[in-house]
C-alpha positions as CSV (number, residue, x, y, z in Angstrom):
1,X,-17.8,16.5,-9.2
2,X,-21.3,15.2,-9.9
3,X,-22.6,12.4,-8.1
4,X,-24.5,9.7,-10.7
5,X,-28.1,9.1,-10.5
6,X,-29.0,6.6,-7.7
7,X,-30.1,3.9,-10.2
8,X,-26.5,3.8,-12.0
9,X,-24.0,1.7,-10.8
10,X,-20.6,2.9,-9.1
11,X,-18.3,2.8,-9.8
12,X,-19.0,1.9,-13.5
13,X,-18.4,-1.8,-14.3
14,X,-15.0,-2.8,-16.2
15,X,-14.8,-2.0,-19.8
16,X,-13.2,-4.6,-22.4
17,X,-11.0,-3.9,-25.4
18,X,-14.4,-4.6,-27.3
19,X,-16.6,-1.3,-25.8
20,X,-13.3,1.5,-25.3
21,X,-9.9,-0.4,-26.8
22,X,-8.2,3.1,-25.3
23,X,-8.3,1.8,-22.2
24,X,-6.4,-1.7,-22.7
25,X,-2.4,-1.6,-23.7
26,X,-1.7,-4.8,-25.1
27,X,2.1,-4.3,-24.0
28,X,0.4,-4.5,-20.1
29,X,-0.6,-8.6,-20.4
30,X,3.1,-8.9,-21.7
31,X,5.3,-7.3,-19.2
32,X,3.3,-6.9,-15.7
33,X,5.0,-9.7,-14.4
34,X,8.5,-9.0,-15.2
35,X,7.9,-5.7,-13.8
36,X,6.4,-7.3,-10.9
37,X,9.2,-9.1,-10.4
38,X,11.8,-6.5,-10.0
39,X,9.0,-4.2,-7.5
40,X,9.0,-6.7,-5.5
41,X,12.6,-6.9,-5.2
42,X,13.5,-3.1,-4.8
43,X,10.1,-1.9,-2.9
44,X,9.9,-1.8,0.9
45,X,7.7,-4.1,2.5
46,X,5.3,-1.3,3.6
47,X,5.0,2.5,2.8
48,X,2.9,5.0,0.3
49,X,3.4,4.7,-3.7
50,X,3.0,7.3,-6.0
51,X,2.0,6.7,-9.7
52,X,2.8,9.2,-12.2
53,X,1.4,8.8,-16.0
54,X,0.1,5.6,-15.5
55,X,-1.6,5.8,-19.2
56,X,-4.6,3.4,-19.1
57,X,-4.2,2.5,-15.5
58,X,-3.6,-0.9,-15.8
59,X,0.2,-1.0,-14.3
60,X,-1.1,0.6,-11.5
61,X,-4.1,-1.6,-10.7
62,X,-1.9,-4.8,-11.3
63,X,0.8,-3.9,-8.8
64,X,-2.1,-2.4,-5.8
65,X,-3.4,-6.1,-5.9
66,X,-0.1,-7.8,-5.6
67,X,2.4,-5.1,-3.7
68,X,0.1,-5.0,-0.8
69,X,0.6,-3.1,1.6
70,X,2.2,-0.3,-0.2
């Protein structure tokens, strides 16, 4: 892995919909919370997650911020 040039910044600031629309699913704004919801429910309280296919990433992000500490 290649380390970016001091001047850049890292990591890279958020992209919108507008610069890479590949890395927004629409479907993410509509269901995180449901989803949320049940995790909350069925999750321990504390432990290690793994993510598998997480597509855009934004599932995954969502739930770090709000399952803490998992």
């Amino acid at each position: 892995m290649t380390r970016p040039p001091p001047e850049e910044t890292w990591p890279p600031p958020t992209e919108t919909p507008e610069a890479d629309p590949r890395l927004f699913a629409p479907a993410t704004q509509r269901n995180r919370e449901p989803i949320l919801e049940v995790l909350s429910r069925v999750l321990p309280g504390e432990g290690l997650v793994l993510e598998v296919a997480s597509g855009t990433g934004e599932h995954a992000l969502w739930f770090a911020q709000h399952l803490r500490p998992l």
